[in-house]
N, C-alpha and C positions, 0 to 999 in steps of 0.2 A: 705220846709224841712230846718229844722235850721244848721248852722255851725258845730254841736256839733259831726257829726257822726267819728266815729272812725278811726286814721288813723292806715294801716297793718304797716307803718313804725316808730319805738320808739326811740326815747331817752333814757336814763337813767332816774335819780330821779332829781328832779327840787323843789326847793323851791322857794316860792312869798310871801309878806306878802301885806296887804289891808288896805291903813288907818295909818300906822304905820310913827314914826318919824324916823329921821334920824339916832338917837342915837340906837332906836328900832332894826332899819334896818341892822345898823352894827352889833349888838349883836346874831341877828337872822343867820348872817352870819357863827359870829365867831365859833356858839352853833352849825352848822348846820357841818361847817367842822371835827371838834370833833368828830364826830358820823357817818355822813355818806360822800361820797365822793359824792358830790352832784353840781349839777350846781343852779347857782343865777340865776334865770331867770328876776327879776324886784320887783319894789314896786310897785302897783297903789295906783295913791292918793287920790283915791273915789273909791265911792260903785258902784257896777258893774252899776247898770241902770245908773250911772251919768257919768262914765269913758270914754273917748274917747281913750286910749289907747288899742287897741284889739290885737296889735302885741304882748303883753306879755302876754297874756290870750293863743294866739296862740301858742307860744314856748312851754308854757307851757300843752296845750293839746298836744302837739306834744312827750310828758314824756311819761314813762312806768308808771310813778307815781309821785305824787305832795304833799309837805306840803304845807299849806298856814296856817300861820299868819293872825289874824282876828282883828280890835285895833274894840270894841263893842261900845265907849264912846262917839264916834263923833255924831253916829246917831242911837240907838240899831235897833229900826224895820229895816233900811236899813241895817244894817249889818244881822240880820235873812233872811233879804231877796237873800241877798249876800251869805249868806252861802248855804240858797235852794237853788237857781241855780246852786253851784258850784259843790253841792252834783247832781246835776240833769245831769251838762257837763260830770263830772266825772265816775259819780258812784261809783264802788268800789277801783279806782285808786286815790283817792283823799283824805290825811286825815288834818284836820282841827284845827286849835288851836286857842280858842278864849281870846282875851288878853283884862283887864278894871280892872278901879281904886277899881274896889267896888265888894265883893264878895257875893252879894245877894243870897240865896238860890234860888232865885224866877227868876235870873238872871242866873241862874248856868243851870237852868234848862230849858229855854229859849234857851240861848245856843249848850243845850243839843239834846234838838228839832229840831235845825233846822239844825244838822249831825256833829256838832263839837265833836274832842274824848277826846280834855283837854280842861281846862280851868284857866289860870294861871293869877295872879294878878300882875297887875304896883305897884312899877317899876321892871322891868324883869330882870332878872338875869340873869348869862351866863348860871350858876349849873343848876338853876330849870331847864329850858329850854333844858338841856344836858338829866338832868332826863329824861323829857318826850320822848323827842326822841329815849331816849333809851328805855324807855318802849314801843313806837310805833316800832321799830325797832322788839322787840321782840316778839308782834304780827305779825309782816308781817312775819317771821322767821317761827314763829308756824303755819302758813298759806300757806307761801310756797309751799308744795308739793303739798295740795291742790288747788291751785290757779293753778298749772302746768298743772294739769287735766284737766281744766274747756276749756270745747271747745267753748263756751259760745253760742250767739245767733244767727241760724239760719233762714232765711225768705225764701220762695219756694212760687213765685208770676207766674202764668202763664199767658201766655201775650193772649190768647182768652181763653175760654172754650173746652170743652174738651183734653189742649194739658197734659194730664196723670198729673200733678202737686201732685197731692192727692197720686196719686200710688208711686210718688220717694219719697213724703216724708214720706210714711209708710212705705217703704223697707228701705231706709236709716237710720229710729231712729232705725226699730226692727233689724238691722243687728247690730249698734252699742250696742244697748244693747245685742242683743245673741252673739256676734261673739268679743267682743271688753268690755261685762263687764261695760258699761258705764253708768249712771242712767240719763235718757234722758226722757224727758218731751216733748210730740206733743200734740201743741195746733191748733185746726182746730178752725180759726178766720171769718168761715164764717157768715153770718149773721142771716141765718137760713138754714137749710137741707144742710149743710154740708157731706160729705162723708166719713169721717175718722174712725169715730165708725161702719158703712157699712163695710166698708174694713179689718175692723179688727174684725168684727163678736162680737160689743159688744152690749149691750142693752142702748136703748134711756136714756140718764139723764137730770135732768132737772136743772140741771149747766154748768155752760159755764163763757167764759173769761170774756165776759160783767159784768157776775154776780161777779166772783169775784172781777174785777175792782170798782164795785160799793161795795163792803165790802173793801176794800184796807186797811182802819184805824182799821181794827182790824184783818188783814191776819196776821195766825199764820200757822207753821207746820200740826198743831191740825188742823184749818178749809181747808186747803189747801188736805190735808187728803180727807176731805170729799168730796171736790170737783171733785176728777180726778179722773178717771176710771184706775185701774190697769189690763194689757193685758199680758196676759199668756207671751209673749214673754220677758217680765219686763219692757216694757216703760208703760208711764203713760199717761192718755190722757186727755185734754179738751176738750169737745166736742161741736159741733154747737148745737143751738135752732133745735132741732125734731118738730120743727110747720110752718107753713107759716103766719107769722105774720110782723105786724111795727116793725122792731128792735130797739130800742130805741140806739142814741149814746154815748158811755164813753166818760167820761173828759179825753184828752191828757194826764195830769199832773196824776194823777191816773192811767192811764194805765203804763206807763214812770214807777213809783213809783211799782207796780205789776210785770213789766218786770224785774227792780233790784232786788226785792226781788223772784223770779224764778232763775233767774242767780245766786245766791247764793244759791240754793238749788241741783240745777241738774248739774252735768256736759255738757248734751247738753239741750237748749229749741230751738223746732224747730215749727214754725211757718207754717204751710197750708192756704198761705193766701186768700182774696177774692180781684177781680179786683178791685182796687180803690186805687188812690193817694189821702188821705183827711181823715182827722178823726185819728182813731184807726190805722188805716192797715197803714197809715201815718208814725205814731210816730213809728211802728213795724218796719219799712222801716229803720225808721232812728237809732234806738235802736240796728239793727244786724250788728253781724260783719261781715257776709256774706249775699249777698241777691242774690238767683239764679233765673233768669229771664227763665222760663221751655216755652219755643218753638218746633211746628213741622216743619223736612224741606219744606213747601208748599208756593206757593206765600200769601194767605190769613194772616194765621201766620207770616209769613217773614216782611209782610207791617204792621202789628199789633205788633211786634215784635219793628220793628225800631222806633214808634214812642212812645210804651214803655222809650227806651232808648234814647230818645229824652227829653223824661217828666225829667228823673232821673239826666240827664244832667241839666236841668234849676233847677232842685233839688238840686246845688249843692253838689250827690251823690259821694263819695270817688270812683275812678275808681279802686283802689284797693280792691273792697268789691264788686264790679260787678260781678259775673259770670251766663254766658250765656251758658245749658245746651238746646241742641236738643235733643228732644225722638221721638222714631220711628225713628231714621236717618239708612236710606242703602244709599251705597255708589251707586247707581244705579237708585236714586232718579231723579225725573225732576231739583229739586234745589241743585245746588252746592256748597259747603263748600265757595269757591270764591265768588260766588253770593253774598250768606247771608252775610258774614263778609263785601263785600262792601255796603250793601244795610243798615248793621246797625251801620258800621263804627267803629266793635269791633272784638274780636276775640270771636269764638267758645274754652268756655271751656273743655266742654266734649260734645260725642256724645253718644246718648243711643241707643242700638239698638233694635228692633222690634220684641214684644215678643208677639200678642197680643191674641193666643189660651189661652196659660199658664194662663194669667193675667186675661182674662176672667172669667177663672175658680176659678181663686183667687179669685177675688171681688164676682162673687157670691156666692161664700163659707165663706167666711168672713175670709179667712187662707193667710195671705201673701205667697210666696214664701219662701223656707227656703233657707240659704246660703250654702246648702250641696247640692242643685240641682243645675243642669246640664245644664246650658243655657248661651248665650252669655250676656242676660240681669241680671241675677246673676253677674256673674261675674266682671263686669261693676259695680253695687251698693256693692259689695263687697269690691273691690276695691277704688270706693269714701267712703265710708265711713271708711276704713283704713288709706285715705290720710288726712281723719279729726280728727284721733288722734296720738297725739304727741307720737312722737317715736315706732310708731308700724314699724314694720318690711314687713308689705304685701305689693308689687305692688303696684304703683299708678295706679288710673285707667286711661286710653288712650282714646283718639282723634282719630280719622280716616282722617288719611291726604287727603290732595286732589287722589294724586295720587294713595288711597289704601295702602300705606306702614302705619304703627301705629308711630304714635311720641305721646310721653310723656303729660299726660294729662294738666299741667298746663303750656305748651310750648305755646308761644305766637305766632298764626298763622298769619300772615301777612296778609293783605289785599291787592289785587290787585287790577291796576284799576288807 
């Protein structure tokens, strides 16, 4: 898993320029206080693959948001390539200015391609350069409320088979879209005979995330459309292969490039993943800003469970974007809240409690739970998913402390031991 994953803690706004001279450097400075209240974060004097400075690449991921300054003229293909990856660290947090002596159409466009959103010609000015930032300013302005919205990308990996993983993530998307308004997208990333259209009682399609990551260079709203199954409840869904077949693997870089362009479309994308650290479910891992590790309290789960978060650790996974949810948990259980947290050396984020007549009935009806019933496990998905949008006013959802008293779902349980 690469460096790139998302930290929960931001900076402000940060500008870097790549390749740029001295005189550049300063100018980019002066243009940049003008306009925004921004920190310098550095120059590098090479294109990312040749750079040995990663501390300023660091600082700089560590922003709410990044200009970068691009100088095209030292080495243009290294600078396209410089700018995809930065567009790739980034994503939508990242806007780009590519700067060269020569304004080729053919070079404007190249530029263009590879995520830059000006392009300004040497030698640089303070004005132009005021210009653009104030035009880029007034994009992020017109963008704002929207971008406030955006819950962006969840992952819901269950650490064996059968621990319910599939069930939280159909109650969590349809409660935020019926109960929160929110336009959420669930994609079931398994590799064939997934469960997510089961659950929600839709008919088998014969599209799925692989297919559309293999169309990627021409995903539009239009074929996106056609892709995903809309569920009475108003999420939308991607569904797994309906056959027992070879799955064939997506390109990283494509998948990566599909998950940006989802994240811009829905409020939430929530991911049903399939067991595997490698490939697709990989990049999916490292793409969300949340990754909930679904566990039951049993010894089999518990040792399956830690070495999970064993993996995620050599993954250098943000322990910030870690959460570990138990389903099925009663306080009355053989395994203890104590146990588990020393045995995986984290805290329990939430615990879910044991609902499993209801849900029965759910899955083989095809009818989720609605957030108007009556149950301890309602209440609980009601809850988490409240606490996943900004500034809603419900409950968090709660933990079951050791002792049976309730504390605060994102309270961090200590481990003993």
């Amino acid at each position: 898993m690469s460096s790139k994953i998302s930290n929960s803690t931001r900076n402000g706004l940060c500008v870097l320029t790549i390749c740029a001279d001295s005189h550049t450097i300063d100018d980019v400075m002066r243009a940049t206080l003008q306009v925004f209240a921004a920190q310098f974060v550095g120059g590098l004097t090479d294109y990312l693959n040749r750079t040995a400075n990663l501390d300023i690449l660091q600082r700089a991921q560590d922003s709410e948001a990044c200009v970068c300054v691009i100088d095209f003229d030292r080495d243009r293909m290294e600078a396209v390539h410089t700018a995809n990856a930065l567009q790739q660290m980034f994503g939508t947090r990242i806007t780009m200015i590519a700067l060269s002596e020569r304004a080729d159409p053919t070079l404007i466009l190249d530029a263009m391609r590879s995520g830059c959103n000006e392009y300004l010609v040497k030698p640089l000015r303070i004005e132009q350069l005021s210009d653009s930032l104030v035009r880029l300013q007034s994009r992020w302005a017109g963008s704002e409320k929207a971008c406030s919205l955006r819950g962006g990308v969840l992952a819901f990996l269950g650490t064996r088979g059968g621990a319910g993983t599939t069930t939280l993530a159909v109650h969590v998307a349809t409660f935020l879209t019926r109960v929160h308004e929110r336009r959420v997208l669930l994609v079931d990333l398994h590799a064939q005979l997934g469960h997510v259209a089961l659950y929600l009682g839709l008919q088998p399609s014969r599209y799925d995330f692989s297919e559309l990551v293999r169309n990627v260079g021409r995903l539009d709203s239009a074929l996106l459309s056609g892709f995903v199954a809309h569920h009475e409840s108003g999420v939308d869904v991607l569904q797994s292969p309906d056959v027992v077949d070879s799955a064939s693997e997506t390109a990283v870089d494509d998948a990566e490039r599909a998950m940006l362009f989802l994240r811009g479309l829905y409020d939430y994308v929530i991911f049903d993943c399939q067991r595997s650290f490698s490939g697709t479910n990989l990049a999916v891992i490292d793409h969300a800003d949340e990754l909930y590790l679904i566990a039951t309290p049993d010894v089999p789960a518990v040792r399956d469970l830690s070495r999970c978060v064993d993996r995620l650790i050599q993954c250098n996974l943000s322990p910030g974007k870690l959460k570990v949810a138990l389903n099925r948990y009663s306080s009355q259980g053989a395994v203890t809240l104590p146990q588990i947290e020393k045995a995986i050396r984290q805290p329990i984020s939430i615990t879910v409690p044991n609902c499993s007549a209801e849900l029965i009935r759910a899955m083989n009806t095809g009818t989720p739970l609605a957030p108007e019933s009556k149950s301890e496990f309602v209440s609980q998905i009601r809850q988490w998913a409240a606490s996943l949008v900004p500034g809603s006013s419900s409950p968090e959802p709660r933990a079951v402390s050791r002792t049976g008293w309730r504390i605060p779902f994102w309270s961090p349980l200590k481990a003993t031991g």
